[in-house]
Each structure stands twice: as C-alpha cells, then as structure tokens.
C-alpha positions in Angstrom: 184.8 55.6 113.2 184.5 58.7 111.4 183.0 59.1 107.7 185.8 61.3 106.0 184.9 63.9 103.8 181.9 62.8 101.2 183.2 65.4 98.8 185.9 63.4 98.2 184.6 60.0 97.6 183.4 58.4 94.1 179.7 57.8 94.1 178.2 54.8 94.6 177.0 52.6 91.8 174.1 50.8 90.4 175.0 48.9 88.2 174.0 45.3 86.5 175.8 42.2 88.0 178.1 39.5 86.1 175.6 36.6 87.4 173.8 35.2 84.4 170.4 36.6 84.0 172.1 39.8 85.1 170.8 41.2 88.7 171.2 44.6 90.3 174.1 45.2 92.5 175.1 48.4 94.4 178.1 49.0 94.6 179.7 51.4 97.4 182.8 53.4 98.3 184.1 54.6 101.4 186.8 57.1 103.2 186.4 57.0 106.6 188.9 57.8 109.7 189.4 55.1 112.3 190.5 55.6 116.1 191.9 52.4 117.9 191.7 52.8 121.5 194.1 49.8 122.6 196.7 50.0 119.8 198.6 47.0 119.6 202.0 47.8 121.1 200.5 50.0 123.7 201.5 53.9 123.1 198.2 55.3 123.1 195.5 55.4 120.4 196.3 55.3 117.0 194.6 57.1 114.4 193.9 55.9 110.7 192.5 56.7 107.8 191.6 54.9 104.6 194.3 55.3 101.9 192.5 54.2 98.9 188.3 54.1 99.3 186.9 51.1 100.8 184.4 49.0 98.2 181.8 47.4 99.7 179.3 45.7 97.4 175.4 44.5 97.5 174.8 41.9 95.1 171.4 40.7 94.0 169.5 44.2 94.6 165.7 43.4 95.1 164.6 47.1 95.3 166.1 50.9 95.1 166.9 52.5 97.1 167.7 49.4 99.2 166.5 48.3 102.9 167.8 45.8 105.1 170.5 45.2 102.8 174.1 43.5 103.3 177.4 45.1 101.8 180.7 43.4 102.3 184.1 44.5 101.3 184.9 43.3 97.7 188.7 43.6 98.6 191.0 44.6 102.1 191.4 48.2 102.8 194.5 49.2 103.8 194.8 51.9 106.5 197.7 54.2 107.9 198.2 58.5 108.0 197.5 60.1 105.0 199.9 60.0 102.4 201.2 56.7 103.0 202.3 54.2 100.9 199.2 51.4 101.1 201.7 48.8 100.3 203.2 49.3 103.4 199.7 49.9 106.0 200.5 49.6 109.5 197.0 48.1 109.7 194.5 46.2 106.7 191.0 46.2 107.1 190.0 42.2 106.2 186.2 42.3 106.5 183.6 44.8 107.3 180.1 43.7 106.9 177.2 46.8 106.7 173.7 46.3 106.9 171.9 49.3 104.5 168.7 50.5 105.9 166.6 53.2 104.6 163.7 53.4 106.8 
C-alpha cells in the first residue's frame, strides 16, 4: 500500500463527539494506492486506488496528539483506476483497522 498524494487529501479533524458529555474524536482521511499481488481471476496484479478518501475515525480521544490509538473505517471505501465510477468498484474496502502511534 502506497499513501497517495497528501496534497490532495482533506485534513484530519478534531472535533467534539455526538456521545453525551461530548468526548474528543479524531477524525481521519485517507488516499492511498493499493497493489494486490494474487488478483482474484488470476491475470497478474491489480492496481487500485481509493476513489473517494477513506474515513477512519478515533472516538473517545484521551490525549493530542494521540498514542496507541485505534481508527476504524466509519464507512467502505470503494477502490478501482482513477476516474471511475465508485458505484461500480471492482473491489470495496470493508474494514481497515489502524493503530496511531506517535512515539
């Protein structure tokens, strides 16, 4: 997996949860460019990117920045050349746990 270019990402976000007393959550986006080595199907490997920016959020911040700290995907990602329709991916990212560590 390849991070895709940063420039080109929205920033991530620190904002106050929904949970009532509101806690800190970060919340993260990601482009990245992925390289399947045994693509289903045979054929070679296939190579995709992300067509709309992965979000993968940190609920329940305890400190910033964070350490040790789990993101998960809030939604699937789809994936597939660039340009493509995302409603039609040839292949949709379900879950992609991240552990955050700063030191």
């Amino acid at each position: 997996m390849e991070q895709s270019d940063t420039t080109l990402t929205p920033l991530s976000v620190l904002r106050m949860g929904p949970a009532s007393p509101p806690t800190p959550e970060v919340l993260a986006f990601l482009d990245f460019t992925l390289t399947i080595s045994n693509a289903p199907g045979g054929g070679g490997p296939m190579v995709v990117s992300t067509l709309q920016p992965a979000q993968l959020l940190a609920p329940d911040v305890p400190q910033f920045p964070p350490q040790n700290l789990l993101f998960n995907l809030l939604r699937p990602v789809p994936l597939g050349p660039p340009g493509a329709d995302p409603n039609s991916a040839p292949v949709v990212l379900q879950g992609f746990p991240v552990t955050l560590n700063q030191t």
